[in-house]
C-alpha positions as a LaTeX table, in Angstrom:
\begin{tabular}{lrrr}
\hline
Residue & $x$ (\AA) & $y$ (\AA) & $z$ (\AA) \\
\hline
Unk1 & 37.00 & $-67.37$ & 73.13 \\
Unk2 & 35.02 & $-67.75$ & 76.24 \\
Unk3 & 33.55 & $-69.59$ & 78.84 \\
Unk4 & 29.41 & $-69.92$ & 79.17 \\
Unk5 & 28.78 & $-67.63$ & 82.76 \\
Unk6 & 28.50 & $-69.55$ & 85.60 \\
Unk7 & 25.01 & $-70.08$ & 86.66 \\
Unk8 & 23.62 & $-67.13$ & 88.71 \\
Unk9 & 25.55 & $-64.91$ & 86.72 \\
Unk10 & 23.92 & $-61.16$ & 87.05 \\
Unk11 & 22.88 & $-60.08$ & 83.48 \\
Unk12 & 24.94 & $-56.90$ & 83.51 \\
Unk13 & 27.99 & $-59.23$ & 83.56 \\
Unk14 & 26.85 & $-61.38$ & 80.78 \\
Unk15 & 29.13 & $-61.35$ & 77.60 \\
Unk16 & 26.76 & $-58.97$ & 75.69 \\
Unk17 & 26.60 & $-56.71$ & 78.18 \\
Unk18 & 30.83 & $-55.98$ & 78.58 \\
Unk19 & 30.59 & $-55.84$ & 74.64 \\
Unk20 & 27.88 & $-52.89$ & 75.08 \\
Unk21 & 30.34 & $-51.63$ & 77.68 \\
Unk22 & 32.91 & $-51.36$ & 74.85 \\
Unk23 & 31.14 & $-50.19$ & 72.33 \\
Unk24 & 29.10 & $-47.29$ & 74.55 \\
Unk25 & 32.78 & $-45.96$ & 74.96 \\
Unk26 & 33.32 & $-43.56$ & 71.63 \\
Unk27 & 29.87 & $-42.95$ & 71.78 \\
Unk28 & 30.28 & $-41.60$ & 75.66 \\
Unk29 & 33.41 & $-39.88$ & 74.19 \\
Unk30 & 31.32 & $-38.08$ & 71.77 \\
Unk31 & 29.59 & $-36.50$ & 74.08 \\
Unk32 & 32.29 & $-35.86$ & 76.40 \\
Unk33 & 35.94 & $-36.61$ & 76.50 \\
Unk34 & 35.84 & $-36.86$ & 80.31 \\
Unk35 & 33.03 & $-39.46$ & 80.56 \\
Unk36 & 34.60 & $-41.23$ & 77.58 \\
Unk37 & 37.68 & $-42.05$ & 80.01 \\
Unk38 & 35.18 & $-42.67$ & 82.61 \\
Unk39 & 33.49 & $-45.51$ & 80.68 \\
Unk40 & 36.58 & $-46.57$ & 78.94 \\
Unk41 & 37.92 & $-47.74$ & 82.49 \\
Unk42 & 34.20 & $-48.88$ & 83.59 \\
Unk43 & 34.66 & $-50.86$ & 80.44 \\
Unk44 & 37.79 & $-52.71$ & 81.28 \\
Unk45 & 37.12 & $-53.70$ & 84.82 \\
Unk46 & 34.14 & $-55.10$ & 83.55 \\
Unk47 & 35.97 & $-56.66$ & 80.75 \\
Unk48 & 38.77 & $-58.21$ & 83.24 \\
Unk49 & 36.60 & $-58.47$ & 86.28 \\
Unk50 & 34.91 & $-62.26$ & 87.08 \\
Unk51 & 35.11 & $-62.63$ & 83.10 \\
Unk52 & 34.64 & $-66.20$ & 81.97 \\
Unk53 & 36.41 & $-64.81$ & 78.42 \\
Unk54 & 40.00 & $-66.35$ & 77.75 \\
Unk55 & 42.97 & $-63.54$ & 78.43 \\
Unk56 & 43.66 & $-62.85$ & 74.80 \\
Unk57 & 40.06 & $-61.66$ & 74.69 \\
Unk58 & 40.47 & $-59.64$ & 77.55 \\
Unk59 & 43.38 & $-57.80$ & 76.39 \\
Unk60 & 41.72 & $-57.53$ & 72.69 \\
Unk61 & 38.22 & $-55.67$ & 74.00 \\
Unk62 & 40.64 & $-53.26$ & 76.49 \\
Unk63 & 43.09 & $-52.53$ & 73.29 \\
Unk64 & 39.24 & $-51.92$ & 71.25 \\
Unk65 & 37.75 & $-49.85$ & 74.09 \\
Unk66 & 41.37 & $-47.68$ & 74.64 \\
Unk67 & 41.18 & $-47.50$ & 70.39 \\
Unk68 & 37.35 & $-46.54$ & 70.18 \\
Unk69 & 38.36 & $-43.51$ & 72.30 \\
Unk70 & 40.97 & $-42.29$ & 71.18 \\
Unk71 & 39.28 & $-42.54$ & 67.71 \\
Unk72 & 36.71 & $-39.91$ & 68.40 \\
Unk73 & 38.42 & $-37.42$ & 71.01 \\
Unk74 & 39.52 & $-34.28$ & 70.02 \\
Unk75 & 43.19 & $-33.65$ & 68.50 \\
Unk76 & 45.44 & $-32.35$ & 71.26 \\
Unk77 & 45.95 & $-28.73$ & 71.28 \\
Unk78 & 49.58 & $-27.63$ & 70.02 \\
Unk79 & 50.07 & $-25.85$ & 73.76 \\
Unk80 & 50.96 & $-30.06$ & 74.58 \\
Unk81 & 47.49 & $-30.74$ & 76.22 \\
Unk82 & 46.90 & $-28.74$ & 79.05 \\
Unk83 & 43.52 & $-28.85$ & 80.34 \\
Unk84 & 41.66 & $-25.57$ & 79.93 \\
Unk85 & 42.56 & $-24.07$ & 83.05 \\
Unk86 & 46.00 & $-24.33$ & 82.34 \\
Unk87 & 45.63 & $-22.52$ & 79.11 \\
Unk88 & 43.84 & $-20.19$ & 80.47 \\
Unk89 & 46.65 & $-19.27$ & 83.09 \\
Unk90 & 49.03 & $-19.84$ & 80.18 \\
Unk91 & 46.95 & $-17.39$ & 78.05 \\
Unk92 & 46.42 & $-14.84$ & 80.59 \\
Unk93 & 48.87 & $-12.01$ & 80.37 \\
Unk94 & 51.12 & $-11.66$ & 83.47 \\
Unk95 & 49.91 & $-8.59$ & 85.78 \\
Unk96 & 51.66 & $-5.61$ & 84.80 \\
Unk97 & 54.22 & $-4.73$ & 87.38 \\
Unk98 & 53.60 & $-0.97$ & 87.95 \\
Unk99 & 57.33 & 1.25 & 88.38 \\
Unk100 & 57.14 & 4.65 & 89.64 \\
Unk101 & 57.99 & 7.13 & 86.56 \\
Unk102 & 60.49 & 9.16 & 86.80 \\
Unk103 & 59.55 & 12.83 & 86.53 \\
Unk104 & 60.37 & 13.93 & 83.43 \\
Unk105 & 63.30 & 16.31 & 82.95 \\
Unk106 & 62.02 & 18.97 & 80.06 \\
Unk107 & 64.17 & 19.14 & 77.17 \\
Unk108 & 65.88 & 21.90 & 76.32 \\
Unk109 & 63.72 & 23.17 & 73.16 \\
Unk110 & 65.84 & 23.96 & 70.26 \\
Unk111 & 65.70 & 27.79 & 70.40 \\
Unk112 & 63.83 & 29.76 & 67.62 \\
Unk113 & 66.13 & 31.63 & 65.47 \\
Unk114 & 65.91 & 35.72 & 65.72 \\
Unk115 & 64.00 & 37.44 & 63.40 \\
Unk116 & 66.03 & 38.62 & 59.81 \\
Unk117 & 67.49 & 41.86 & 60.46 \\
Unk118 & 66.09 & 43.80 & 57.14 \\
Unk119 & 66.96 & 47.64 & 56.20 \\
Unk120 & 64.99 & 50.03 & 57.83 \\
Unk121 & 62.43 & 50.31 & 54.85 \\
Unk122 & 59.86 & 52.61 & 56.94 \\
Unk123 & 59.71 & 56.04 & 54.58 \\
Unk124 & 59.84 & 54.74 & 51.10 \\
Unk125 & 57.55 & 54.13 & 48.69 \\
Unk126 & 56.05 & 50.17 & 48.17 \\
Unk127 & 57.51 & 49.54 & 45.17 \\
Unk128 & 61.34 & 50.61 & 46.33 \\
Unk129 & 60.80 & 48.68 & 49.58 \\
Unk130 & 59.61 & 45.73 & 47.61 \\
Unk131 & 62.42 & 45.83 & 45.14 \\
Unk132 & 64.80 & 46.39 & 47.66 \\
Unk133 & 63.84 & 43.42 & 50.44 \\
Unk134 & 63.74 & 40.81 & 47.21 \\
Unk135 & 67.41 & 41.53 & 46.36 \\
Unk136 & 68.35 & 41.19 & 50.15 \\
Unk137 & 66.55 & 37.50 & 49.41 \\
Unk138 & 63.58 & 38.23 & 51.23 \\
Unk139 & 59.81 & 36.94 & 50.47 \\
Unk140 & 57.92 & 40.10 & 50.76 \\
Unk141 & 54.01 & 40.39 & 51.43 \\
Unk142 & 52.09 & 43.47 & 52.11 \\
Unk143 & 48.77 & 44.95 & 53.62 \\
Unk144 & 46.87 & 47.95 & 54.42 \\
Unk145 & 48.04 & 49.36 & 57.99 \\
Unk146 & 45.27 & 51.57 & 58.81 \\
Unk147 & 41.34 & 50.34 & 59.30 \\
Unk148 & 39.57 & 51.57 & 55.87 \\
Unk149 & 40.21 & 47.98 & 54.18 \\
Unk150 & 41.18 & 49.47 & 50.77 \\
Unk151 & 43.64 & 47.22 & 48.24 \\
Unk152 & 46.99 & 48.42 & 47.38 \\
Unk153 & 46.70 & 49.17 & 43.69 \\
Unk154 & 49.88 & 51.29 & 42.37 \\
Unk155 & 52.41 & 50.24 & 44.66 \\
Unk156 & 54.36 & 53.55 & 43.79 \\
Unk157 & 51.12 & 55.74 & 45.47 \\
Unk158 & 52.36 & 53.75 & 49.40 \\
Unk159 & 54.67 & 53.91 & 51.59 \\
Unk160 & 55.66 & 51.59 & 54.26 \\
Unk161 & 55.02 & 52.36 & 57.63 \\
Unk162 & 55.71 & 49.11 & 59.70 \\
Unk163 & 57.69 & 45.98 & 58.85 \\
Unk164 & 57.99 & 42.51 & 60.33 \\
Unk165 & 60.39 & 39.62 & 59.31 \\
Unk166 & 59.90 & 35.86 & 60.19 \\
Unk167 & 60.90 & 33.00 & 59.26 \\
Unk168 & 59.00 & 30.15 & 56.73 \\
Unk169 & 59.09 & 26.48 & 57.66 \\
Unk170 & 61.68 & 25.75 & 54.75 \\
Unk171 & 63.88 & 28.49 & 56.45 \\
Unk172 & 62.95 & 31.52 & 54.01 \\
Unk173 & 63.37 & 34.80 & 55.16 \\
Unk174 & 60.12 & 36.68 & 55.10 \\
Unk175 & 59.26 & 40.80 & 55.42 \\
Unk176 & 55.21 & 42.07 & 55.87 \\
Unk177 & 55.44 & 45.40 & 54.70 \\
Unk178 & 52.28 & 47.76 & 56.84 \\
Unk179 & 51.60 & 50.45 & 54.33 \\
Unk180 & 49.48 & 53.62 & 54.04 \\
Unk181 & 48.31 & 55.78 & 51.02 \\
Unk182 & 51.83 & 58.11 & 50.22 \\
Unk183 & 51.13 & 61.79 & 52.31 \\
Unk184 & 49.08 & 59.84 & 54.75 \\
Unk185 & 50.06 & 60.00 & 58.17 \\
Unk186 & 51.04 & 56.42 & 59.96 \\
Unk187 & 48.46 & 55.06 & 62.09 \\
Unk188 & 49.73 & 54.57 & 65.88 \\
Unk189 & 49.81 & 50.87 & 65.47 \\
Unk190 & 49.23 & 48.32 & 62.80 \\
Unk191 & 45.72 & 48.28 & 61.83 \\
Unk192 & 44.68 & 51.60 & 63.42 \\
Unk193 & 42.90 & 54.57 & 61.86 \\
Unk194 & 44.94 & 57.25 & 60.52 \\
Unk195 & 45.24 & 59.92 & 62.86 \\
Unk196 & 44.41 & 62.53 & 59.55 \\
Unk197 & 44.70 & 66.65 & 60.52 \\
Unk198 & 41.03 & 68.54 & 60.87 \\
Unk199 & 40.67 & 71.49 & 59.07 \\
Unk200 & 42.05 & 74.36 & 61.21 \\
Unk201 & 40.05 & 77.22 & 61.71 \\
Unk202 & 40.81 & 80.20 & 58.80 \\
Unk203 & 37.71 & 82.54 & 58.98 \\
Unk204 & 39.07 & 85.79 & 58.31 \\
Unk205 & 42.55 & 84.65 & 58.10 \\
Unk206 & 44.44 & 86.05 & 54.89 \\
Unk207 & 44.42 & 83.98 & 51.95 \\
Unk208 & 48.20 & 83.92 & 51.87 \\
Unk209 & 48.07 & 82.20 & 55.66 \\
Unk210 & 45.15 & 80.41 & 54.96 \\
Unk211 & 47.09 & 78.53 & 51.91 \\
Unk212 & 50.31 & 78.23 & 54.37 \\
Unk213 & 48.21 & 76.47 & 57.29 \\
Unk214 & 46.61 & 73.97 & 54.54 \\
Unk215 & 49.87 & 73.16 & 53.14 \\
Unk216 & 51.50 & 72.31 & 56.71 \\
Unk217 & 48.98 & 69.45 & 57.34 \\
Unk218 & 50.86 & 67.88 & 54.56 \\
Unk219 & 48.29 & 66.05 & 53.26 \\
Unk220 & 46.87 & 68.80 & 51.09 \\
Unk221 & 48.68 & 69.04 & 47.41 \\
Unk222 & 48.78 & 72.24 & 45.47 \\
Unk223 & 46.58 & 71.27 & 42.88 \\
Unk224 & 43.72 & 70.23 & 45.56 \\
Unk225 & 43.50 & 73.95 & 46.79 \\
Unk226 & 41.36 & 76.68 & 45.25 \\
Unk227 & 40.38 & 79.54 & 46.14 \\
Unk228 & 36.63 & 81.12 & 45.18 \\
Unk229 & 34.84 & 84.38 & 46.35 \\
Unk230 & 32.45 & 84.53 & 48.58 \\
Unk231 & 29.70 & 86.66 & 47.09 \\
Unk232 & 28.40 & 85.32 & 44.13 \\
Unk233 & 28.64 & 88.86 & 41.90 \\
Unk234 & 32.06 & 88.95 & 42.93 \\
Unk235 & 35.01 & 87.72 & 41.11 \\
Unk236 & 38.93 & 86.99 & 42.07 \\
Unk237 & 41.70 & 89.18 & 40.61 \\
Unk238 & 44.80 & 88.39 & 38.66 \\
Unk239 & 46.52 & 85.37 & 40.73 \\
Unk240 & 48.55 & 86.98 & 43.18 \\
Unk241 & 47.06 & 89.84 & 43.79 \\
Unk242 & 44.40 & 88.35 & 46.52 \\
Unk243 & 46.81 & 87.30 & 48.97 \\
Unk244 & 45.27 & 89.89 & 51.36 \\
Unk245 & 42.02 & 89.15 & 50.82 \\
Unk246 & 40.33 & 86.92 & 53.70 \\
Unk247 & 38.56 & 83.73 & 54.38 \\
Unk248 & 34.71 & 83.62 & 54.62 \\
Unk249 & 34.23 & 79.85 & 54.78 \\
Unk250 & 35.67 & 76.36 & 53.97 \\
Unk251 & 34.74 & 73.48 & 52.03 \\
Unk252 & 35.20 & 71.05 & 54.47 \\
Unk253 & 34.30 & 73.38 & 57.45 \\
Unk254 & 36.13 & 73.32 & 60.56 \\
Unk255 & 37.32 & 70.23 & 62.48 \\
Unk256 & 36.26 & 67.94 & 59.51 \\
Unk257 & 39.11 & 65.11 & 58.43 \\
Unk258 & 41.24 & 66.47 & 55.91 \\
Unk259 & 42.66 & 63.44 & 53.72 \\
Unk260 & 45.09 & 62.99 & 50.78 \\
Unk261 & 41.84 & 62.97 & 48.77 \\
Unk262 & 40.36 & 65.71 & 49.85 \\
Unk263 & 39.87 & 68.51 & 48.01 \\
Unk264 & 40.05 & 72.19 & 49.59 \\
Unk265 & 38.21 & 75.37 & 48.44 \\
Unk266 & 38.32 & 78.47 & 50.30 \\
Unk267 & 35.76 & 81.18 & 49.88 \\
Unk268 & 37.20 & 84.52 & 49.81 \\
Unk269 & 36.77 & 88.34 & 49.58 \\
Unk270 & 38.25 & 91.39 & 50.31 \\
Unk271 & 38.62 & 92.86 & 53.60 \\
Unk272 & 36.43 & 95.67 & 52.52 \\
Unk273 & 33.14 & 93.74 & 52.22 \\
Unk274 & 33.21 & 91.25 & 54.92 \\
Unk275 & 31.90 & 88.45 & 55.21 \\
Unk276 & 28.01 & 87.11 & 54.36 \\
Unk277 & 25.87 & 86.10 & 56.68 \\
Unk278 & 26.52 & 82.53 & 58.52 \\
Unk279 & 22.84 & 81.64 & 57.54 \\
Unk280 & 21.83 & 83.64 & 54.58 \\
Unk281 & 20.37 & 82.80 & 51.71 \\
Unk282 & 21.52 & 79.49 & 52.54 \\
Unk283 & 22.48 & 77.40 & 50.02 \\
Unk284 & 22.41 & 80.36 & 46.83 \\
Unk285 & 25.21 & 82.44 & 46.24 \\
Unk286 & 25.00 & 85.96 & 48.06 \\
Unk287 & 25.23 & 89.39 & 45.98 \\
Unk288 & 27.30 & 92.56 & 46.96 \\
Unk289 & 25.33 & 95.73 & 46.54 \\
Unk290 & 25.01 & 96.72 & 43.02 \\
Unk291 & 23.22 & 99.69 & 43.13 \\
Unk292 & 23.13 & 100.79 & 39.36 \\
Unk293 & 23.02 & 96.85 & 38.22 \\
Unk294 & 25.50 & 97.05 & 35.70 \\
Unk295 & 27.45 & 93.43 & 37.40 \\
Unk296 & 29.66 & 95.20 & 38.69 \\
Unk297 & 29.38 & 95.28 & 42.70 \\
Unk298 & 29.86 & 98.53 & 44.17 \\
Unk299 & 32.88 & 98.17 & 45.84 \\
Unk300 & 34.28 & 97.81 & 42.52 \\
Unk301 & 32.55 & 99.84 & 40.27 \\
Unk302 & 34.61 & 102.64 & 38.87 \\
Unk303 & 31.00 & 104.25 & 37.55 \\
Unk304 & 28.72 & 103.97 & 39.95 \\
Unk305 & 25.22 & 104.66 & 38.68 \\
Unk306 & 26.36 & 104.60 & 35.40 \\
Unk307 & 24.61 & 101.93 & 34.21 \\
Unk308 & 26.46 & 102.27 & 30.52 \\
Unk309 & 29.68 & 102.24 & 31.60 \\
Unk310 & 31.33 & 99.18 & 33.89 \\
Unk311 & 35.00 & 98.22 & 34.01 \\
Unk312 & 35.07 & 96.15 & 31.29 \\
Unk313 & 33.15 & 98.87 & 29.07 \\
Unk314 & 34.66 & 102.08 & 30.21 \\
Unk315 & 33.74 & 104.27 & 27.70 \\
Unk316 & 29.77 & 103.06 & 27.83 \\
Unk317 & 27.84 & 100.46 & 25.26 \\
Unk318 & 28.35 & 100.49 & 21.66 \\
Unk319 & 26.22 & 102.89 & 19.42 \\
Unk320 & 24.92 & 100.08 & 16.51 \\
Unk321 & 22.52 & 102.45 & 15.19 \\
Unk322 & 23.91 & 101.60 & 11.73 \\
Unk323 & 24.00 & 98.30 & 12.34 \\
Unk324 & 19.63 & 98.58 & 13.42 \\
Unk325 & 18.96 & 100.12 & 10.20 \\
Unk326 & 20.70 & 97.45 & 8.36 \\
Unk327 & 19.41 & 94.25 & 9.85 \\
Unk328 & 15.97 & 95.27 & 11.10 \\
Unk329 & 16.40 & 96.60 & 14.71 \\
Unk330 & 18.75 & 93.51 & 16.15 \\
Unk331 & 20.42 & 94.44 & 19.48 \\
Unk332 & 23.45 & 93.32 & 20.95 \\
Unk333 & 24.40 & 90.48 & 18.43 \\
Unk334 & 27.96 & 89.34 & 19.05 \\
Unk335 & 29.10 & 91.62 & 22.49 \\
Unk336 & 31.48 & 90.23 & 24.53 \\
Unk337 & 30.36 & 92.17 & 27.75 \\
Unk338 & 30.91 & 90.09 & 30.81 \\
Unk339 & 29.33 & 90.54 & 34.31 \\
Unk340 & 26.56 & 93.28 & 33.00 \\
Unk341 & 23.15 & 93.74 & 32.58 \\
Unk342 & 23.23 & 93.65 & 28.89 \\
Unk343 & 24.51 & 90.22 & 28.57 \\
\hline
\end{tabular}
């Protein structure tokens, strides 16, 4: 295979030296692909250069030392082999290539449709609104309109003072009824107190104006007046025949809210008398003169200083001086005598 070296030979030409030449190649590749190559070619100069071995050996040890490397480098990448710069350029995203943007032109927005034209149902009681919006296909809602917070119980005792129609998502027509208490007067704006009436001043107004002013607040039924006398011996006559009499106080006094719950009394008397004292006996009832104490006040009394005889005893007490004989001396069992001193 080949010849002995010539004498003089250096020993890093000597046969086992190019065969460590060969053989350090895959190892070198191991390490490094680049200084692999590098001692893959180092490894056939040697192999070819001043070599005493026969050409077939020559060309045997390159093929080895070209095999050995290739045996232990990497697989090439699927990108065809570019070195890692390449694929880095290859990876690396082109810059982005900035264009002016054109300002953009708004879109006309697709209008909102108009509110639902509903029936004017301001005026009428909840329940006929309601009843009357949901056969026109509306979805009615409701709430209180003034500030006091209460619930709507008994739609029939409200009445709509504002309305609003929308529009749902799905395209249902909607009303929001604004109610108050029925009588009540409509607050200014949705959600505002009600503007109620203050008691007007009636002192010494006639009971028949007195009931007339109450009445035109309109907030102030029939069956929430009443009329009471003003002295506490004192007592009203047959309805209707007090209209002249006149107003001592109120119950609420002067300037105070007057509300569809409020009830009304009016103290009264006649003309005659006057009226008490602002500040007497304040907080008791206060007593006509009564001069003979019979109950009846003098004013009234169709016997004065008679104590016997009042107006609902006109011809004096009873004589039951059988009756004391009979049961032992009792007095005044069973009288029906009314506003006197025997009773």
């Amino acid at each position: 295979m080949s010849r002995p070296p010539a004498p003089g030979t250096s020993r890093w030409l000597s046969t086992p030296a190019r065969l460590g030449y060969v053989l350090a190649v895959p190892v070198l590749g191991l390490l490094n692909q680049y200084l692999g190559f590098v001692a893959m070619i180092a490894a056939i100069v040697l192999v070819w250069k001043d070599s005493p071995w026969q050409k077939a050996a020559k060309v045997t040890a390159t093929i080895a030392a070209m095999a050995l490397l290739g045996a232990v480098l990497p697989d090439p990448p699927e990108d065809g082999g570019r070195d890692p710069v390449a694929r880095a350029q290859a990876t690396t995203p082109p810059p982005a290539v900035t264009w002016p943007s054109p300002t953009p032109t708004a879109s006309p927005e697709r209008p909102s449709p108009p509110p639902p034209a509903p029936a004017d149902y301001r005026g009428r009681p909840l329940d006929e609104a309601r009843e009357k919006a949901e056969e026109a296909g509306f979805g009615v809602d409701e709430h209180n309109a003034s500030d006091d917070g209460k619930s709507i119980m008994m739609r029939m005792n409200w009445t709509v003072c504002f309305q609003k129609t929308g529009w749902t998502s799905s395209g249902t027509k909607t009303i929001d009824f604004g109610v108050v208490k029925t009588d009540a007067p409509c607050p200014e704006t949705d959600g505002a107190a009600v503007p109620w009436p203050r008691m007007p001043d009636l002192v010494w107004k006639t009971w028949k104006t007195a009931r007339v002013r109450l009445t035109a607040l309109k907030v102030v039924p029939e069956h929430h007046l009443r009329a009471d006398t003003a002295y506490g011996n004192d007592w009203l006559p047959d309805e209707g025949e007090y209209e002249d009499w006149r107003v001592c106080a109120t119950d609420p006094a002067e300037g105070a809210d007057v509300t569809v719950d409020t009830w009304v009394t009016v103290e009264l008397t006649d003309q005659a008398n006057g009226c008490p004292e602002p500040d007497s006996d304040r907080g008791h009832a206060v007593d006509l003169p009564d001069r003979d104490d019979d109950g009846d006040p003098d004013y009234r009394d169709p016997y004065p200083g008679d104590p016997d005889r009042t107006t609902t005893m006109p011809n004096g007490l009873p004589d039951h001086s059988d009756d004391d004989s009979s049961d032992g001396g009792s007095h005044g069992g069973g009288w029906n005598c009314p506003r006197t001193r025997w009773c």
